[in-house]
C-alpha positions in Angstrom: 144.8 212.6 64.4 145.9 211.6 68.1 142.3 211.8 68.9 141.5 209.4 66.3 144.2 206.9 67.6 143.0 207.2 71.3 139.1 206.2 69.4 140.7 203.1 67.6 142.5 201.8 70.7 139.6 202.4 73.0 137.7 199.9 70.7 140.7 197.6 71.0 140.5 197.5 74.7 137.2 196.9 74.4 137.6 194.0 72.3 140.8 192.8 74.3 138.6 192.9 77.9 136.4 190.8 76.0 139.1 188.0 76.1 139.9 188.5 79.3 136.2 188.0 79.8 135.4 184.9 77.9 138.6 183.9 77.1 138.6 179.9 76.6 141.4 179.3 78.8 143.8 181.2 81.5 146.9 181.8 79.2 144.5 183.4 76.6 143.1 185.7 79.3 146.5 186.2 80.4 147.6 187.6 76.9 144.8 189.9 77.0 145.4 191.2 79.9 149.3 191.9 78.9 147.7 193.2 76.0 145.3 195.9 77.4 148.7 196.9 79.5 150.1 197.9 76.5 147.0 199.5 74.9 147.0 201.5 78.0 150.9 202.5 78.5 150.0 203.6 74.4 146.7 206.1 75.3 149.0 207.3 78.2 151.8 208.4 76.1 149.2 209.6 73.2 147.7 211.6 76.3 151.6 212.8 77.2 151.9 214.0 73.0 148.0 215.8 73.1 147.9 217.1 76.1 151.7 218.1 76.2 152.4 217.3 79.7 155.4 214.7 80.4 153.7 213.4 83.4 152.0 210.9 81.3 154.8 209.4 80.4 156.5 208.8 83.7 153.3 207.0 84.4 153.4 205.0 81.3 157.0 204.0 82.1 156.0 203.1 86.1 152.7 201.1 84.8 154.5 198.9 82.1 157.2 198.3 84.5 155.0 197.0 86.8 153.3 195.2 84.2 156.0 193.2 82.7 156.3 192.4 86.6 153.3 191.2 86.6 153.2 188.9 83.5 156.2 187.1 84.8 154.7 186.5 87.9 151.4 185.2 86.4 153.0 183.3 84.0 155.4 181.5 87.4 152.8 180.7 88.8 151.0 179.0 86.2 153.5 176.9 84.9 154.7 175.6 88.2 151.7 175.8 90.5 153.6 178.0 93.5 155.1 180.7 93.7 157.8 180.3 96.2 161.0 178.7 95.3 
């Protein structure tokens, strides 16, 4: 069953670094982009459950740390044009 769930969101990634891809505009590509973070913090804790090491999930924790960082910092800079301040 995990292995089934790591299958579906592999084809979600897929279909979310499509938007980051051809997205239309930058905000959409930056939802995308927040959005494969999450797909990935998921297969890392699905990895953690199937492969039953914990490691995994002190990765997940670190990455979506860093990538709720990242959003806000993206999302700074594209609604005032700078980052200092």
């Amino acid at each position: 069953m995990i292995r089934l769930a790591l299958w579906g969101l592999m084809i979600a990634s897929l279909m979310g670094f499509w938007r980051v891809i051809i997205g239309p505009t930058v905000p959409d590509r930056i939802v995308a982009a927040d959005a494969l973070t999450i797909i990935l913090t998921t297969v890392l804790a699905l990895l953690a459950v199937d492969f039953g090491n914990g490691i995994f999930l002190d990765i997940a924790l670190a990455f979506s740390i860093l990538a709720f960082a990242d959003v806000l910092i993206m999302a700074k800079y594209f609604e005032h044009g700078e980052l200092h301040r």
